[in-house]
C-alpha positions as CSV (number, residue, x, y, z in Angstrom):
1,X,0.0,0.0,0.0
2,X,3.0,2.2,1.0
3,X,3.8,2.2,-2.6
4,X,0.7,3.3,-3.8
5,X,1.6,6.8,-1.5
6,X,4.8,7.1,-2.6
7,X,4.0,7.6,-6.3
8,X,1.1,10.3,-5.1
9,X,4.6,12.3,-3.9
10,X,6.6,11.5,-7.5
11,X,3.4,12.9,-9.2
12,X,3.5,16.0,-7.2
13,X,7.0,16.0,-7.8
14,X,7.0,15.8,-11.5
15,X,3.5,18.2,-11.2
16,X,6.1,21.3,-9.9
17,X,9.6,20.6,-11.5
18,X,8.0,20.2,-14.8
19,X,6.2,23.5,-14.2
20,X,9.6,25.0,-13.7
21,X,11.2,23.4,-16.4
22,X,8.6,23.5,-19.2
23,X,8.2,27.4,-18.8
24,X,12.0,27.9,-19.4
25,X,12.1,25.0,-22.3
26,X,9.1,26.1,-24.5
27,X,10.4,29.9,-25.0
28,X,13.4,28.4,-26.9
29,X,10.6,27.5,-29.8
30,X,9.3,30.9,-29.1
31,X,10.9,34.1,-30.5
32,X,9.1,36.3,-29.3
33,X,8.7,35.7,-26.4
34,X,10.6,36.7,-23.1
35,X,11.0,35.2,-19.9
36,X,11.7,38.1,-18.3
37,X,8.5,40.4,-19.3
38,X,5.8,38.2,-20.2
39,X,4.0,35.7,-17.9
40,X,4.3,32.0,-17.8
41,X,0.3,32.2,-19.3
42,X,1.6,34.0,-22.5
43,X,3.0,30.4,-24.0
44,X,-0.9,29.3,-24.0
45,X,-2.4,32.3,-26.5
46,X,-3.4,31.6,-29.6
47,X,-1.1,33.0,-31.5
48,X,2.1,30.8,-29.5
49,X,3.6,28.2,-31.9
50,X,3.8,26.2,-28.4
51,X,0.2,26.6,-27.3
52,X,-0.2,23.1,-28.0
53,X,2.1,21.1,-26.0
54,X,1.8,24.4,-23.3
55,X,-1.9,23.7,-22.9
56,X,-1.1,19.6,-22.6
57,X,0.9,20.3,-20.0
58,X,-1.2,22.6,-18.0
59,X,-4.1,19.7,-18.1
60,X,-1.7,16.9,-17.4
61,X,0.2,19.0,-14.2
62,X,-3.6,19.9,-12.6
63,X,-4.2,15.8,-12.9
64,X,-0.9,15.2,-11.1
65,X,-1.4,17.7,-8.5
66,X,-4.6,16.1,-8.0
67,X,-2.9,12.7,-8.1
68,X,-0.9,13.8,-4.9
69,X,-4.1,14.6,-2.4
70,X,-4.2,11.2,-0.7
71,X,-0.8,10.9,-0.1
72,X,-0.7,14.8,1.4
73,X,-3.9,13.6,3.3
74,X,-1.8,10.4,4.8
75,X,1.3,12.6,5.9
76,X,-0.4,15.3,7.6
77,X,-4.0,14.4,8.9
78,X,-3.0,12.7,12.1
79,X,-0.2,15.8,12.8
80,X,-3.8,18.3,12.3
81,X,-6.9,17.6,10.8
82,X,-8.1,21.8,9.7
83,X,-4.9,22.2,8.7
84,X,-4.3,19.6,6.3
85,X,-7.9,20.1,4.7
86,X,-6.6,23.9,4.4
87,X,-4.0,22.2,2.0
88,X,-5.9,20.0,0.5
89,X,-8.2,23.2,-0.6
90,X,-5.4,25.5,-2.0
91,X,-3.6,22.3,-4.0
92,X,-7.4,21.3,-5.6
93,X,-8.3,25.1,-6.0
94,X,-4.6,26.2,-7.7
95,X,-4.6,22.1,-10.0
96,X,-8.1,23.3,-11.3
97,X,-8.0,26.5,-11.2
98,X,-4.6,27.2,-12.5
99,X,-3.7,24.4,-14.1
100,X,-6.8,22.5,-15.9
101,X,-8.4,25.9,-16.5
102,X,-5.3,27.5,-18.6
103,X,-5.7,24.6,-20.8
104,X,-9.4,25.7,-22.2
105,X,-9.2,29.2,-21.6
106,X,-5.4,31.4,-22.9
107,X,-4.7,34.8,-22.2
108,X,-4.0,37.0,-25.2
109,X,-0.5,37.5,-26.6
110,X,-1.0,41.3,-25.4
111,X,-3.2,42.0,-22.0
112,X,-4.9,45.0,-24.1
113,X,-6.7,42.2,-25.8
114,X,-9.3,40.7,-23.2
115,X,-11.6,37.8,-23.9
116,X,-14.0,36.0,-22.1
117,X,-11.2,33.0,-22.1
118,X,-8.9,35.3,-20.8
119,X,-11.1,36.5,-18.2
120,X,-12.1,33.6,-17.0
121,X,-8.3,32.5,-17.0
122,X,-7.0,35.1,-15.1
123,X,-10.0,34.8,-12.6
124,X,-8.8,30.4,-11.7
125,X,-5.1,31.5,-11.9
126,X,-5.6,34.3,-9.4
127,X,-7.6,32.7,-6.8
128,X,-5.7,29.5,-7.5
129,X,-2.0,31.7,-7.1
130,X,-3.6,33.4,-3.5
131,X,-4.3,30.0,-2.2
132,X,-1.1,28.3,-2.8
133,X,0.7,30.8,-2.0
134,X,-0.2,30.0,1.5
135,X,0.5,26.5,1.6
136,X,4.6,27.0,2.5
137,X,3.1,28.7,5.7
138,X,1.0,26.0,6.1
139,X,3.4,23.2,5.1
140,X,5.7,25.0,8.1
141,X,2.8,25.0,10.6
142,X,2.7,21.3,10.3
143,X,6.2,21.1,10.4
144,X,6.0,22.7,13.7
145,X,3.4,20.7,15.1
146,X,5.6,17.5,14.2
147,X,8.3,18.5,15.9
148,X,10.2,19.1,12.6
149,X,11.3,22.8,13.4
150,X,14.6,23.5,11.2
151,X,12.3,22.4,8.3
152,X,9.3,24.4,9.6
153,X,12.2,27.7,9.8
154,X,13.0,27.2,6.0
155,X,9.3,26.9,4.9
156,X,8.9,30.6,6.9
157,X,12.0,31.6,5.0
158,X,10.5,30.3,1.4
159,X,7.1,31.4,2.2
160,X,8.4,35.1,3.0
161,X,10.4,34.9,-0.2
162,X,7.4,33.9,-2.2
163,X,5.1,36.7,-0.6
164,X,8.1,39.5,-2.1
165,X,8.0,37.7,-5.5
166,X,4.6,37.6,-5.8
167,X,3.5,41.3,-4.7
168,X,6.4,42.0,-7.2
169,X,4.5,40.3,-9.8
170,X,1.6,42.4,-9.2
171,X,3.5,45.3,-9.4
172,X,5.0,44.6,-12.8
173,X,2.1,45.2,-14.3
174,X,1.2,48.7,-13.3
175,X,2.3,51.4,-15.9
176,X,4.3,53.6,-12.9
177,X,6.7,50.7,-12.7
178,X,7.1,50.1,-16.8
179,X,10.5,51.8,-16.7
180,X,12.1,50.2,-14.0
181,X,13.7,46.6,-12.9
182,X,10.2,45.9,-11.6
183,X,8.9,45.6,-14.7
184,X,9.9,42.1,-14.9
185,X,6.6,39.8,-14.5
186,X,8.4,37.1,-16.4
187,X,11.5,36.7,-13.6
188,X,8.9,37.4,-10.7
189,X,6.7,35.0,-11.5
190,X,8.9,32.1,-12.1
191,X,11.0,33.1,-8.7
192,X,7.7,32.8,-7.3
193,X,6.8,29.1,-8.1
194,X,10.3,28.3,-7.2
195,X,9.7,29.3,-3.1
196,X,6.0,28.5,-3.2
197,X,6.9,25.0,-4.4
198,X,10.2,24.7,-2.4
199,X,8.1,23.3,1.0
200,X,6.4,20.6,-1.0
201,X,9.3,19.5,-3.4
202,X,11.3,18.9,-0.1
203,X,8.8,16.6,1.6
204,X,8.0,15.0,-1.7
205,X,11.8,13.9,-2.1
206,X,12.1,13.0,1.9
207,X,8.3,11.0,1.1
208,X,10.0,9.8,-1.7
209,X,12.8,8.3,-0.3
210,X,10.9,7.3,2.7
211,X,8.7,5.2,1.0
């Protein structure tokens, strides 16, 4: 049965490296496209020679975040029962909602073109971002709670680092900041993922190994 668990965690696993990975691979195929200014989104419009294999992606990484919620149930519900459900909210929310949804609904190549895909994208991608943003300070919490406290430290540390990233990447999109290194939504938005994913990818590799 313990097996079973263990490939929940390499799904989550694969679910956030690949995120990483895929948004720095597919620009190659892209010209005009940069990392640095335009969101990871942007490889999903309709005019993206990568939209295709972008948009599989998207659906397959909601399906293997989803894969992951018995095993996160397993590890944390006897360490706290709210808690773990909190997480178990914010992983379903951000799979569906930021994942699964960018599949069927693109943002434009340009935000001055808006859609009703592109509003309802931006709509699951927001709400699915502000939940799972939280889950490093949850993931510490727990980490707390199990006695686990230079872990639960590190998950603070990543958790603060992904709060700065991600209020930069609101910023980069206001006009005051369009001349200036904040004007970088690209760079902030992958740096982002990175600490909001750091928590999980380290107890998916110690579940891993565990296992």
């Amino acid at each position: 049965m313990d097996r079973y668990y263990k490939y929940g965690w390499i799904a989550l696993l694969i679910a956030m490296v690949g995120d990483i990975v895929v948004s720095l691979v597919l620009p190659l195929f892209y010209k005009e496209y940069s990392c640095l200014k335009m969101s990871i989104s942007a490889l999903g419009n309709p005019q993206s020679p990568v939209r295709i294999p972008f948009n599989i992606w998207m659906l397959l990484e909601g399906f293997l975040f989803l894969a992951a919620i018995p095993s996160i149930h397993r590890l944390y519900r006897p360490v706290s029962t709210g808690l773990t459900y909190t997480v178990i909210i914010a992983v379903v929310v951000f799979a569906i909602g930021a994942c699964i949804c960018t599949c069927f609904f693109s943002v434009n190549e340009t935000k001055e073109v808006v859609t009703v895909a592109s509003q309802i994208h931006g709509v699951g991608s927001v709400i699915g971002f502000m939940l799972f943003l939280f889950v490093p300070l949850f993931i510490a919490i727990l980490s707390f709670k199990s006695g686990d406290r230079s872990f639960g430290v590190i998950y603070i540390i990543s958790f603060i680092l992904a709060m700065i990233f991600f209020v930069l990447f609101v910023m980069s999109d206001k006009s005051e900041f369009a001349d200036t290194l904040i004007n970088n939504e690209g760079l902030w938005q992958r740096l982002n993922l990175v600490f909001m994913y750091f928590p999980f990818l380290m107890v998916s590799i110690k579940c891993i190994k565990k296992y």
